[in-house]
C-alpha positions in Angstrom: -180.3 -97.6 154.8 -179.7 -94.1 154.2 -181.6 -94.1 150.8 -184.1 -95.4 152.5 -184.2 -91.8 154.8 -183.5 -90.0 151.6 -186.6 -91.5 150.0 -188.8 -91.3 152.8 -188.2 -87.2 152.9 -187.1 -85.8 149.8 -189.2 -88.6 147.6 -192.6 -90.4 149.1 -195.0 -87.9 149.6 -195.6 -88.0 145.5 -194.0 -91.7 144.7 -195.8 -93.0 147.7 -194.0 -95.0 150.3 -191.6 -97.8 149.5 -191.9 -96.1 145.5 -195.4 -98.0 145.1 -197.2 -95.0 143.5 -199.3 -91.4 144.8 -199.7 -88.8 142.8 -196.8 -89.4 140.8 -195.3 -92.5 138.5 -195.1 -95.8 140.6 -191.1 -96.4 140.5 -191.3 -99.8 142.4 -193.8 -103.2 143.0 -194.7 -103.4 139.6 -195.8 -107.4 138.5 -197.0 -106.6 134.6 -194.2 -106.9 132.3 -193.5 -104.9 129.2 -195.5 -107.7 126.8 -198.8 -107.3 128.9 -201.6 -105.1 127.5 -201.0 -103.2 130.8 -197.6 -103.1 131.8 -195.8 -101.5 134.5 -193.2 -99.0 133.9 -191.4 -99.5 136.8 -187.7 -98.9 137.5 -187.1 -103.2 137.4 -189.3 -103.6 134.3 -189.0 -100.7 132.5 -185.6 -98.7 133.1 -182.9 -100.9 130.7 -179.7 -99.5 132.7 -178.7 -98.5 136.4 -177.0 -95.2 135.7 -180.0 -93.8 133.8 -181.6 -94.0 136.8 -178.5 -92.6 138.7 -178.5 -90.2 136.3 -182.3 -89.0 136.0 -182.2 -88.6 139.9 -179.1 -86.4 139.7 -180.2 -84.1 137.3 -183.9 -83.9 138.1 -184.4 -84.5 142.1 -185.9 -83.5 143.8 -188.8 -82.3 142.2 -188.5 -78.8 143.8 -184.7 -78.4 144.0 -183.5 -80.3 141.3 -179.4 -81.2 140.9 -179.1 -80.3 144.8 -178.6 -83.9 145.9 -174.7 -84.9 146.8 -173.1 -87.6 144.9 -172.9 -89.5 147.8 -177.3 -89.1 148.3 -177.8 -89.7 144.6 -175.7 -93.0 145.1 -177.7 -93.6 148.0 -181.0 -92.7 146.4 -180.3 -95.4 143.4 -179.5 -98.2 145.9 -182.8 -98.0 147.4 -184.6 -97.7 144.4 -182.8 -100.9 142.9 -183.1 -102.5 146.4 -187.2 -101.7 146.4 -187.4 -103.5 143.2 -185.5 -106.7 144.1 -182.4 -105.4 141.8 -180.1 -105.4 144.7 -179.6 -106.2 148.2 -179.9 -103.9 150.7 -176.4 -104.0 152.4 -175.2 -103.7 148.8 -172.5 -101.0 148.1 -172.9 -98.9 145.2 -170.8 -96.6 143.8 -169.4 -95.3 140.5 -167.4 -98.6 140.0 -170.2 -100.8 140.8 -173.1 -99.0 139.4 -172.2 -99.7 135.8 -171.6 -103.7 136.5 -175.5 -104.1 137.2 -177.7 -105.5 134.8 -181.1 -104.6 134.9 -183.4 -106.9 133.6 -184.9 -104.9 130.8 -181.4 -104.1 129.2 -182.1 -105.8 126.0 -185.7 -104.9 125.6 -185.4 -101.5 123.7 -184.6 -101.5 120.0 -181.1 -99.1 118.8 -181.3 -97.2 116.1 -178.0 -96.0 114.5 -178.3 -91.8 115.0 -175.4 -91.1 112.4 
């Protein structure tokens, strides 16, 4: 899996391997959901939609040359991450058209508020 590669090189030596934790913010493994007194903020139980995440990692990865990342390795990247937290399979394609169709589990746990 090439966001596997990605990860490995551009994204584990601070999110530890397989996204389990290091220095910074674990991204994937967590068990403790939001209602617990210690939950894990994970990318499965925290992160209400798929193309924030797409969208964090595009903007703001990696760390030390953020937005350098093709569209096609930021695609990859968001695969993996949703494949390391059981949100999708690993021979899954994902792509603009299917990115948007997956439903995290989180999706309805944050509260709107109307901005107008």
């Amino acid at each position: 899996i090439e966001g596997r590669a990605l990860f490995d090189g551009q994204c584990a030596a601070c999110h530890g391997p397989a996204g389990r934790g290091a220095s910074a913010e674990e991204l994937a493994g967590g068990s403790e959901p939001l209602t617990s007194p210690t939950p894990d903020k994970t990318i499965g139980l925290y992160w209400p939609y798929a193309t924030t995440v797409f969208d964090f990692v595009r903007r703001a990865k990696p760390m030390t040359a953020p937005g350098t990342l093709s569209a096609d390795e930021v695609y990859a990247l968001t695969a993996y991450l949703l494949y390391a937290n059981g949100l999708l399979g690993e021979a899954d394609e994902m792509d603009g058209r299917t990115l948007p169709k997956l439903r995290m589990p989180n999706r309805d746990g944050f509260i709107g508020i109307d901005a107008t």
